[in-house]
matplotlib code that plots the C-alpha trace (Angstrom):
import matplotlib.pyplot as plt

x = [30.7, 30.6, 26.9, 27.5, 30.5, 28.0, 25.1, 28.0, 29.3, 25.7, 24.6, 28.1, 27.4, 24.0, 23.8, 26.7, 24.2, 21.4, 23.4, 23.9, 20.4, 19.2, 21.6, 19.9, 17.1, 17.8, 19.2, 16.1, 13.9, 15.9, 15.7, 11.8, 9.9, 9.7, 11.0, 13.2, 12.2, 13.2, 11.3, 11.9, 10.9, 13.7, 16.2, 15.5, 14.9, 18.2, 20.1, 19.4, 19.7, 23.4, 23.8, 22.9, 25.2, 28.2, 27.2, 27.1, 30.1, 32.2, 30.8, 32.3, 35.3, 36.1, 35.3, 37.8, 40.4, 39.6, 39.5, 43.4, 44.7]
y = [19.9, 16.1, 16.4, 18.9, 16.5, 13.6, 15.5, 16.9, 13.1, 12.1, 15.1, 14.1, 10.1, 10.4, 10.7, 8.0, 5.3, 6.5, 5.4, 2.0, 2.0, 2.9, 0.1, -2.6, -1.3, -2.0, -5.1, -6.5, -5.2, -7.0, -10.6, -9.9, -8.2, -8.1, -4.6, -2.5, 0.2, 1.9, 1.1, 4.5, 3.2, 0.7, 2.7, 5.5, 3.1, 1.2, 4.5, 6.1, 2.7, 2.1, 6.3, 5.4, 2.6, 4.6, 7.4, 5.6, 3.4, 6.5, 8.3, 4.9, 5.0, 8.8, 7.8, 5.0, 7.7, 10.1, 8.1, 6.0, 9.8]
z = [131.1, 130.4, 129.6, 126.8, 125.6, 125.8, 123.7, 120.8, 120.4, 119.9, 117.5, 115.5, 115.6, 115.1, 111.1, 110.9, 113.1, 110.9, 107.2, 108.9, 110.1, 106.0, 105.1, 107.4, 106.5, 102.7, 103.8, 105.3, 102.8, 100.1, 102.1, 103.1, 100.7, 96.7, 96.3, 97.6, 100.3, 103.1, 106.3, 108.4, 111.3, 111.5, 110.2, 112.4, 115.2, 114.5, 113.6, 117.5, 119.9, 117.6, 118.4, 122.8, 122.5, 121.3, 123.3, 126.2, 125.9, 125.3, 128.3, 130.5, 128.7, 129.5, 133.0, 133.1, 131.8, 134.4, 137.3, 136.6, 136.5]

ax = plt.figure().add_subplot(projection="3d")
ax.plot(x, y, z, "-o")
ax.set_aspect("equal")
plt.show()
């Protein structure tokens, strides 16, 4: 059951991570480079490790709440 919890909270954050991931990606391509593109790759890149991080810091902090009760 906290598997399928896990995989719904990443399937939700996912497309939030992957705007911030198109932002930095913008970002980086404005300081770097003469025009403006999006660099996938980054983005995408970016977009999943920021969607594990939440994912997994959530999965801790349900823990924490089911072990003090």
């Amino acid at each position: 059951m906290n598997t399928k919890k896990n995989v719904l909270f990443f399937i939700f954050v996912f497309p939030i991570a992957l705007v911030i991931g198109i932002l930095l990606s913008l970002a980086l391509s404005l300081q770097f480079e003469e025009d403006v593109r999006i660099n996938w790759f980054i983005a995408v890149a970016v977009g999943v490790l920021l969607d594990l991080v939440l994912t997994w810091r959530n999965s801790n902090d349900a823990k924490e709440r089911s072990g003090s009760n």
